[in-house]
Residue frames as qw, qx, qy, qz and C-alpha x, y, z in Angstrom:
[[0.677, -0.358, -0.075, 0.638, 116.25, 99.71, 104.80],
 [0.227, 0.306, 0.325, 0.865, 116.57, 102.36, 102.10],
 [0.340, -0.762, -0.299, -0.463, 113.01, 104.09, 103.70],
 [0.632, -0.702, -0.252, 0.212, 114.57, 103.85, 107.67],
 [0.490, -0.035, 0.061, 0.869, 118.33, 105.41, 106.21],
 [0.262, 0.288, 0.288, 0.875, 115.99, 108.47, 104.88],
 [0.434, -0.560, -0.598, 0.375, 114.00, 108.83, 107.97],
 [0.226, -0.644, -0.257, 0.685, 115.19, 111.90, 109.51],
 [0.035, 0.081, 0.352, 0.932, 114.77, 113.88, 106.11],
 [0.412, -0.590, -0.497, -0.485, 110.80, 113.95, 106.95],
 [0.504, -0.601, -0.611, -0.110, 111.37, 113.40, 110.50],
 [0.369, -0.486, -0.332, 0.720, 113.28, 116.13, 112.28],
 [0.206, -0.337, -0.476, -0.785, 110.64, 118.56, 109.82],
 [0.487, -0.514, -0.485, -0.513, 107.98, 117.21, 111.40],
 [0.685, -0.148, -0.542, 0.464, 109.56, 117.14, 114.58],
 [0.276, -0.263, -0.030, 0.924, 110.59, 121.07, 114.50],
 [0.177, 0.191, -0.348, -0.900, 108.43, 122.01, 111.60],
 [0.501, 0.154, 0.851, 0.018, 105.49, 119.87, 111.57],
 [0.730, 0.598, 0.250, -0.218, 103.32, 121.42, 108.61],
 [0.444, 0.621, -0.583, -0.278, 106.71, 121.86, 106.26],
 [0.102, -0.330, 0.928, 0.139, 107.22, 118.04, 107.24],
 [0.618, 0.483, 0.500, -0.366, 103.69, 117.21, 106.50],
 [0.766, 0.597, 0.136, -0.198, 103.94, 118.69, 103.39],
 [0.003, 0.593, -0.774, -0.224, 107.25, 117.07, 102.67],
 [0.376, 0.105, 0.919, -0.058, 105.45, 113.84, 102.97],
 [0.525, 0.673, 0.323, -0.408, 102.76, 114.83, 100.96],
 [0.176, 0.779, -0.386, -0.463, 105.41, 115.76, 98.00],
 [0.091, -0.136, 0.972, 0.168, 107.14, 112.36, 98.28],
 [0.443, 0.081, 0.889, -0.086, 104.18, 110.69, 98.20],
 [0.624, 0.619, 0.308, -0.365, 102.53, 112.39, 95.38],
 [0.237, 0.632, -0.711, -0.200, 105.78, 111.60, 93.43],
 [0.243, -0.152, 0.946, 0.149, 105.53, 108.18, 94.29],
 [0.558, 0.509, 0.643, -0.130, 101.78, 107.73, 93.12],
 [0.330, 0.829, -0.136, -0.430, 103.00, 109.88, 89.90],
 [0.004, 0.620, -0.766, -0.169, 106.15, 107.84, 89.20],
 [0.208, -0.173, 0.960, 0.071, 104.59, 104.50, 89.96],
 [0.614, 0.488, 0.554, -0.280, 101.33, 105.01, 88.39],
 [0.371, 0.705, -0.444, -0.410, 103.19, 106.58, 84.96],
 [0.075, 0.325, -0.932, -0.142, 105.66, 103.00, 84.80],
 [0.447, 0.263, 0.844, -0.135, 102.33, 100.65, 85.56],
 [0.459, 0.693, 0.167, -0.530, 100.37, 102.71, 82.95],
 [0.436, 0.631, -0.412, -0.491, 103.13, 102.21, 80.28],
 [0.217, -0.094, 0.968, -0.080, 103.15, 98.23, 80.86],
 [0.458, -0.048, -0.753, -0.470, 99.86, 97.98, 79.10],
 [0.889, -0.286, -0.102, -0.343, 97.80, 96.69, 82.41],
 [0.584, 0.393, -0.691, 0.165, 99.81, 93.52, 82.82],
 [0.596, -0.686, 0.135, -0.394, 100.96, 91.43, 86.03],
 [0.460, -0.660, 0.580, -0.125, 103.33, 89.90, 87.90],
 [0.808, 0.041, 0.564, -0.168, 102.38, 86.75, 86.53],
 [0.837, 0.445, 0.261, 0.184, 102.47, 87.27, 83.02],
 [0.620, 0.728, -0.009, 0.293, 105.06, 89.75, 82.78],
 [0.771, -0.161, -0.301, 0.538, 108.21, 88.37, 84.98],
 [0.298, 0.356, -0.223, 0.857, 110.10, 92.02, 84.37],
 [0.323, -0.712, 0.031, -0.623, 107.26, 94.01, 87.00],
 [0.627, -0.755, -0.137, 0.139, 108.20, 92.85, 89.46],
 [0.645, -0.256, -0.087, 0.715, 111.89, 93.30, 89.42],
 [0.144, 0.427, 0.147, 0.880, 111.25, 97.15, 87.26],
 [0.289, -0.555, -0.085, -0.775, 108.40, 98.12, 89.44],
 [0.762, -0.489, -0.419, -0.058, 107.11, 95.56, 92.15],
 [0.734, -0.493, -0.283, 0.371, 109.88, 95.67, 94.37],
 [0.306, 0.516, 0.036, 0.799, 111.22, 99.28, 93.43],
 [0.217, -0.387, -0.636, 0.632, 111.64, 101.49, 96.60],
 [0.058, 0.004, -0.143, -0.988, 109.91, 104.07, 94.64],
 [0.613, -0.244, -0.453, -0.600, 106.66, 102.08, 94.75],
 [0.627, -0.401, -0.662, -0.084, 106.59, 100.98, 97.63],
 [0.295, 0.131, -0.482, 0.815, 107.06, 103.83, 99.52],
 [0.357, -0.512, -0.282, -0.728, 103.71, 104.96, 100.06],
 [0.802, -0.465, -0.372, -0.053, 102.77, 102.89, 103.33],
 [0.615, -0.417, -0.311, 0.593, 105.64, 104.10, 105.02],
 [0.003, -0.339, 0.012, -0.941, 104.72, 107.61, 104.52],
 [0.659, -0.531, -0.306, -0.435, 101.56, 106.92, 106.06],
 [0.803, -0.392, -0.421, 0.151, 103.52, 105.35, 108.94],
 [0.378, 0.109, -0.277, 0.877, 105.72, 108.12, 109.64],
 [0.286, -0.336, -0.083, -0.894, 102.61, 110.46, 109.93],
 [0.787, -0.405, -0.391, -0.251, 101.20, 107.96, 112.35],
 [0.702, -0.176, -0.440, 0.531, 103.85, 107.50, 114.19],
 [0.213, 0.357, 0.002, 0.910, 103.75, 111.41, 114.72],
 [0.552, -0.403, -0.260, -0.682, 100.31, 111.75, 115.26],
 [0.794, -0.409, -0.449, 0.016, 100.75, 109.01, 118.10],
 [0.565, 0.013, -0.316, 0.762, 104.23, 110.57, 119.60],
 [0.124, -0.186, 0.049, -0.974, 102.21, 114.35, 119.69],
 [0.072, 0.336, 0.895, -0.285, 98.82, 112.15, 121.11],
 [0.335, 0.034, -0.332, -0.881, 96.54, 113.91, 118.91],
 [0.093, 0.156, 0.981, -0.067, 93.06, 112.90, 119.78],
 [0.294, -0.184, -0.621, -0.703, 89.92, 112.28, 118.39],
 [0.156, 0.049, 0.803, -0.573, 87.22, 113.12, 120.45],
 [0.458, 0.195, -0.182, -0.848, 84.47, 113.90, 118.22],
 [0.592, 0.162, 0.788, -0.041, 82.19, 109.94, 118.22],
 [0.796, 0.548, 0.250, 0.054, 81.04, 110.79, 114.20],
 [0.218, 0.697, -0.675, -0.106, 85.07, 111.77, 113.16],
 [0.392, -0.384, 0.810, -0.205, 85.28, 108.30, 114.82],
 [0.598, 0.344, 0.696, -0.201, 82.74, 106.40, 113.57],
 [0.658, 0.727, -0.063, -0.187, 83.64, 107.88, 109.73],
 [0.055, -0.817, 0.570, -0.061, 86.83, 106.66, 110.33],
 [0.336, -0.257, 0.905, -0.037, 86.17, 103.46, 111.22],
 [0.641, 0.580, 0.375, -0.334, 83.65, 103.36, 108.01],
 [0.256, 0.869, -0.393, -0.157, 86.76, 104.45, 105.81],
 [0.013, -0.519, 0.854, 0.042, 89.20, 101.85, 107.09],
 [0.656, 0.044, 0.753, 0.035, 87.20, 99.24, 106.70],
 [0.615, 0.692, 0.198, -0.321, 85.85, 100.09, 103.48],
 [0.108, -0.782, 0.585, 0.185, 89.70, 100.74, 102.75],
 [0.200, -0.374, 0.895, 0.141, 90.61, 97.22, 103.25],
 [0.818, 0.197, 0.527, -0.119, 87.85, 95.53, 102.04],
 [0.617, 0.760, 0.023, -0.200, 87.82, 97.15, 98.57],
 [0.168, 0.561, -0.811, -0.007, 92.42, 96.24, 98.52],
 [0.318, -0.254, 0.912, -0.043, 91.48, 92.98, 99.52],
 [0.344, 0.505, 0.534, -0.584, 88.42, 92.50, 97.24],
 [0.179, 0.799, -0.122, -0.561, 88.53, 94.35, 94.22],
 [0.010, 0.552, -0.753, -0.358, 91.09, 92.78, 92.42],
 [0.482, 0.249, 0.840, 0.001, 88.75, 89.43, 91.92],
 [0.508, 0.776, 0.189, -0.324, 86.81, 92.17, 89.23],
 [0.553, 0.689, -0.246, -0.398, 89.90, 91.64, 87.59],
 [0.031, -0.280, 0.959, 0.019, 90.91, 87.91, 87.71],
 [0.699, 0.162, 0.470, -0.514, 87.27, 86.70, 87.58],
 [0.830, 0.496, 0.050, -0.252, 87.21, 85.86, 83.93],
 [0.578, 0.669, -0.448, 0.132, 91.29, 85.10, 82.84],
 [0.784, -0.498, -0.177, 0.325, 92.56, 84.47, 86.54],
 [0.443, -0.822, 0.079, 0.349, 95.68, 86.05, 87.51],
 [0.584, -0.021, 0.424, 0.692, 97.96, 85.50, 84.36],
 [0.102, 0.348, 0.761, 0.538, 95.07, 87.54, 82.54],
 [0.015, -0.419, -0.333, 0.845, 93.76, 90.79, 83.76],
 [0.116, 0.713, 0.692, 0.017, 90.66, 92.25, 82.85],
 [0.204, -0.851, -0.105, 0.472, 91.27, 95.83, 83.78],
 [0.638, 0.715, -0.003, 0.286, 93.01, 98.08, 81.45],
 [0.620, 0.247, -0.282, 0.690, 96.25, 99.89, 81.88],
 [0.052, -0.582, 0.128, -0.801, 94.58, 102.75, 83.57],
 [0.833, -0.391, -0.250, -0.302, 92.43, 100.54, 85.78],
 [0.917, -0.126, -0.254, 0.282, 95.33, 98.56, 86.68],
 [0.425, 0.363, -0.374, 0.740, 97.68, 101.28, 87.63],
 [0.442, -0.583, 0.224, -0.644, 95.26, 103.27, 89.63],
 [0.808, -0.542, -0.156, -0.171, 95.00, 99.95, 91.76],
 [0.829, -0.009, -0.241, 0.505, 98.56, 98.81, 92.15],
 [0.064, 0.680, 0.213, 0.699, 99.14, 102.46, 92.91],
 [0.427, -0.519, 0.053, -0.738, 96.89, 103.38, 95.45],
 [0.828, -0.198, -0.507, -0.136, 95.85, 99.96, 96.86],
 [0.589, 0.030, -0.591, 0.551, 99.35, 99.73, 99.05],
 [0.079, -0.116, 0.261, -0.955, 98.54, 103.37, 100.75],
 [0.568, -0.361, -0.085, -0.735, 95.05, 102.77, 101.41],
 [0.831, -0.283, -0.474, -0.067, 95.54, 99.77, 102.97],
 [0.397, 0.346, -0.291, 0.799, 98.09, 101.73, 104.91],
 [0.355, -0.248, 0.106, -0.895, 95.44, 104.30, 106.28],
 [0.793, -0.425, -0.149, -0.410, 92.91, 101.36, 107.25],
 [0.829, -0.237, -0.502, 0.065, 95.00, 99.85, 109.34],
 [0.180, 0.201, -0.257, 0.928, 97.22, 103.03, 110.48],
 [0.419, -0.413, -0.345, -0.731, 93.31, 103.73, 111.89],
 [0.866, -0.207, -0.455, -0.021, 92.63, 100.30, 113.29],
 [0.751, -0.088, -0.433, 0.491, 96.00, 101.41, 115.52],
 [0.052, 0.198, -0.285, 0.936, 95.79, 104.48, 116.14],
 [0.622, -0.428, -0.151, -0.639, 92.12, 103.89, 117.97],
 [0.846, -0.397, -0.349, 0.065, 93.05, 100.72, 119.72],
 [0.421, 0.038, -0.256, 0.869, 96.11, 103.34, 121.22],
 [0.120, -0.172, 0.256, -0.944, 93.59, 106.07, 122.15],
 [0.082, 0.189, 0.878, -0.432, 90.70, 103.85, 123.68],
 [0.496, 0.386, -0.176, -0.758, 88.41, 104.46, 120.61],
 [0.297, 0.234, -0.885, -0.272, 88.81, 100.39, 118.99],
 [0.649, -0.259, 0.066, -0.713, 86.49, 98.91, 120.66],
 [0.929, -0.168, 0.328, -0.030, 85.57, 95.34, 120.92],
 [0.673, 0.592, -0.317, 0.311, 89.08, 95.42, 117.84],
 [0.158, 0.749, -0.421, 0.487, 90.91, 97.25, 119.96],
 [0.799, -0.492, 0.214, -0.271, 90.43, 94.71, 122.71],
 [0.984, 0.095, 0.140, -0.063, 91.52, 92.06, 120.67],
 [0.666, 0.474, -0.311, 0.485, 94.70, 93.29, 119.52],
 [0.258, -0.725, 0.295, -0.566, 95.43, 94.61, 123.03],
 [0.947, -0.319, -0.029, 0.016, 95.66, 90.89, 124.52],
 [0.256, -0.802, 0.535, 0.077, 98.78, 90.22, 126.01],
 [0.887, 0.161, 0.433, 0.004, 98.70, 87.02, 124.36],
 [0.671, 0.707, 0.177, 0.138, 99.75, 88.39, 121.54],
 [0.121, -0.883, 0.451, 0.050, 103.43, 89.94, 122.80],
 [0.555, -0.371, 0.647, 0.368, 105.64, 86.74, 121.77],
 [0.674, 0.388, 0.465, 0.424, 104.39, 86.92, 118.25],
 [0.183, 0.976, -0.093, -0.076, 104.50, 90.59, 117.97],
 [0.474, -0.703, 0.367, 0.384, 108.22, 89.72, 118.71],
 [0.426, -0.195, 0.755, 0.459, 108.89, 87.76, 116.02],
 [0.602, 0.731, 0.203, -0.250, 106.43, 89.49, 113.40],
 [0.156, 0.885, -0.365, -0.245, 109.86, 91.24, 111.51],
 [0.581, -0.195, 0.790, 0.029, 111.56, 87.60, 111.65],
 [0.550, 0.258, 0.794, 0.020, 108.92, 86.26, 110.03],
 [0.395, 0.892, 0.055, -0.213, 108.75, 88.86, 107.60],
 [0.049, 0.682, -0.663, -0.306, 111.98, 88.89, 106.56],
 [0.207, -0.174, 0.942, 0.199, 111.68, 84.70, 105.84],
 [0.781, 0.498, 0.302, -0.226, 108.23, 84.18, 103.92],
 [0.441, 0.715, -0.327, -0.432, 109.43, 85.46, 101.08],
 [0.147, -0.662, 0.734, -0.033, 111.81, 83.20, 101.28],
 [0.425, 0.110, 0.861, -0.256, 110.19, 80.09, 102.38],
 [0.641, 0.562, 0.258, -0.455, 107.52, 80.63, 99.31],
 [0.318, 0.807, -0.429, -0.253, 110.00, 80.83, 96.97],
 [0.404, 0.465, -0.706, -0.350, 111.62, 77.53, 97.59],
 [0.601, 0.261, 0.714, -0.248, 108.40, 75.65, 98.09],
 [0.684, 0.654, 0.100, -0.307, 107.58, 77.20, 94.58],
 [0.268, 0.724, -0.571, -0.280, 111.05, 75.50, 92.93],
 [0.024, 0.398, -0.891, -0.217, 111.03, 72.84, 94.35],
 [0.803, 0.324, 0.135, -0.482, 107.54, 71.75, 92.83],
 [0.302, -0.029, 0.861, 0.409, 108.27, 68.22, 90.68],
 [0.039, 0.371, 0.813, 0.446, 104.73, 68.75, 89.25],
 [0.201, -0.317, -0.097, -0.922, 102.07, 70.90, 88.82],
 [0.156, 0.255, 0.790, -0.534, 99.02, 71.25, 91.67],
 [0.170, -0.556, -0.783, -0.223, 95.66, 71.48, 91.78],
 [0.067, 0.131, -0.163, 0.976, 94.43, 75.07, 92.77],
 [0.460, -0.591, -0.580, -0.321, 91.55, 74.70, 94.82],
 [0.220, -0.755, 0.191, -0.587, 90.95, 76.46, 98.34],
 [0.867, -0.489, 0.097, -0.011, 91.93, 73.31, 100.32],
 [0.784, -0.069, -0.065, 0.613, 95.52, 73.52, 98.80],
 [0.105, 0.771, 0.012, 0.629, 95.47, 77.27, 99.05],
 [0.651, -0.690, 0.135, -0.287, 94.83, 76.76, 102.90],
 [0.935, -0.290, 0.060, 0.197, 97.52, 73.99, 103.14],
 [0.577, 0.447, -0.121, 0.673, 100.16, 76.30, 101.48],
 [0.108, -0.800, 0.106, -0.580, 99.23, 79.20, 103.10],
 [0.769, -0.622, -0.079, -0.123, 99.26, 77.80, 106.70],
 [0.922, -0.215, -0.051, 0.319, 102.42, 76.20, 106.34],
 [0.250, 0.611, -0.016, 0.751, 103.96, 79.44, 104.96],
 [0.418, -0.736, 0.268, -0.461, 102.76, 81.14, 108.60],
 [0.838, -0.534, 0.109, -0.023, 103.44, 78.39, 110.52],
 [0.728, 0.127, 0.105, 0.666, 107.61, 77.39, 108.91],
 [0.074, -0.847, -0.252, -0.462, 107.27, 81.23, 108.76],
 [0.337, -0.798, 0.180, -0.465, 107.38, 82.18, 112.46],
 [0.863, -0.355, 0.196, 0.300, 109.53, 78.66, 113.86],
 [0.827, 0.291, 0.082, 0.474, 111.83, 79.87, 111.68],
 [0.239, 0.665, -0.114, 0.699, 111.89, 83.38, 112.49],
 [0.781, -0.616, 0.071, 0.074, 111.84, 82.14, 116.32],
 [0.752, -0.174, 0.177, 0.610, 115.60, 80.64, 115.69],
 [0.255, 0.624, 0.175, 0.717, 116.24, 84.40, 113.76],
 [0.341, -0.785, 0.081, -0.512, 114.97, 86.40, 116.66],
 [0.877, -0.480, 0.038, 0.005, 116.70, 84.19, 119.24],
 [0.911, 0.099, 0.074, 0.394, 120.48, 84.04, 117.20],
 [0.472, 0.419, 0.322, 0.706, 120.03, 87.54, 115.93],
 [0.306, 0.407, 0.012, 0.861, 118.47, 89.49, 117.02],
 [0.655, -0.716, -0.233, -0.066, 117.59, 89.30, 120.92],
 [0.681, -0.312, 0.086, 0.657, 121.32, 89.65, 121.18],
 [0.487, 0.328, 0.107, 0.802, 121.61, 92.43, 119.31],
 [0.472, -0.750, -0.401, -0.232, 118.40, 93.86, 121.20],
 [0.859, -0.348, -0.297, 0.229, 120.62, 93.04, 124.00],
 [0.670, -0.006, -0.008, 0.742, 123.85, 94.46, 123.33],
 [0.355, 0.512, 0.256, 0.739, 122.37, 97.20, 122.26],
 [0.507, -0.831, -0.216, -0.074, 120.45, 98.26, 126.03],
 [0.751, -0.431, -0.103, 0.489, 124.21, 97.70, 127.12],
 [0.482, 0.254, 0.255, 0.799, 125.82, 100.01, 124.90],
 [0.210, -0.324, 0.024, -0.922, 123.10, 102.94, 124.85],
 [0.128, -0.294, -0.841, 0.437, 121.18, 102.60, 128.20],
 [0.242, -0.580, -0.460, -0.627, 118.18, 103.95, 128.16],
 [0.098, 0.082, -0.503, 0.855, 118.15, 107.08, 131.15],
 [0.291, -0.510, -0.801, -0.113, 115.17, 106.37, 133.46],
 [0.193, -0.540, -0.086, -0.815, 112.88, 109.24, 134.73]]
């Protein structure tokens, strides 16, 4: 909420001005990888796991987690001004980047849980900032990619796939269901009587139910809440048709 209130400070820049709002974004965002790699760095490495305070000092701080939505403003730009790639190798390094992107954030991090698990990082302090860092923003950019091709008829067989129409009643309720995981994880994980077995068949039976309690739940959210407000709001500011 704090990133959508401070919006129009980047975005009527980049609107009017685009390179001084470029390199407004660019400022913030090399403040945020300064700020939030300086506070992981003086933590010693560490994680979530073993050391309760990151998350509330750093994890969920709006200062770290602002990166990805810089990237998304500068996408959203880049789509609104239709800036296209025509060039097939810009393309084809591009889609060599974003994957690479996500494998290596989704990936990586086993080099440093392999040997201690998650309570018990491997990695040093420097290691461990540069990922937590960077990790959010790059995964940003591969998927800011992934959309901005399947929008300019570059995605290929991807861009098909997210292009089904199939997919328009969950898009609705993606934000729903975001807003209630958190939620819904949290008090499966309290009210545990006893400890589990971590193996990849209860990893799959958490997870699922987490999407699936997830998105019925953020049905009856998007249906109470905020299709009516959707609603009210067409009535209120109409939207003047060309």
């Amino acid at each position: 909420m704090q990133f959508y209130v401070i919006s129009p400070i980047f975005l009527f820049p980049l609107y009017w001005f685009p390179s001084i709002g470029v390199a407004m974004i660019a400022v913030m965002w090399g403040v945020h990888v300064g700020v939030t790699g300086w506070q992981w760095a003086i933590r010693d490495g560490g994680s979530t796991v073993s050391d309760q305070d990151l998350f509330t000092d750093i994890y969920i701080k709006p200062w770290a987690r602002i990166g990805p939505y810089l990237v998304g403003l500068l996408l959203a730009f880049i789509l609104h001004k239709k800036y296209k790639i025509k060039n097939m190798l810009v393309r084809s390094l591009m889609w060599i980047l974003a994957i690479g992107l996500i494998v290596v954030c989704v990936y990586l991090p086993y080099d440093s849980t392999k040997e201690g698990g998650v309570a018990s990082s491997s990695w040093n302090a420097g290691q461990r900032a540069a990922f937590e860092t960077l990790s959010r923003s790059a995964w940003a950019i591969g998927l800011g990619w992934i959309v901005y091709a399947a929008n300019n008829n570059c995605g290929g067989p991807i861009g098909d796939i997210l292009s089904w129409c199939g997919w328009a009643p969950l898009s609705r309720l993606t934000y729903a269901a975001y807003l209630i995981h958190l939620v819904i994880m949290d008090s499966d994980a309290k009210n545990m009587h006893s400890l589990i077995d971590i193996n990849h068949y209860e990893l799959y039976k958490h997870n699922i139910a987490y999407v699936v309690m997830s998105y019925v739940i953020g049905a009856l959210l998007h249906l109470l809440l905020e299709a009516p407000i959707m609603a009210l709001e067409k009535i209120i500011f109409p939207m003047k048709r060309k």
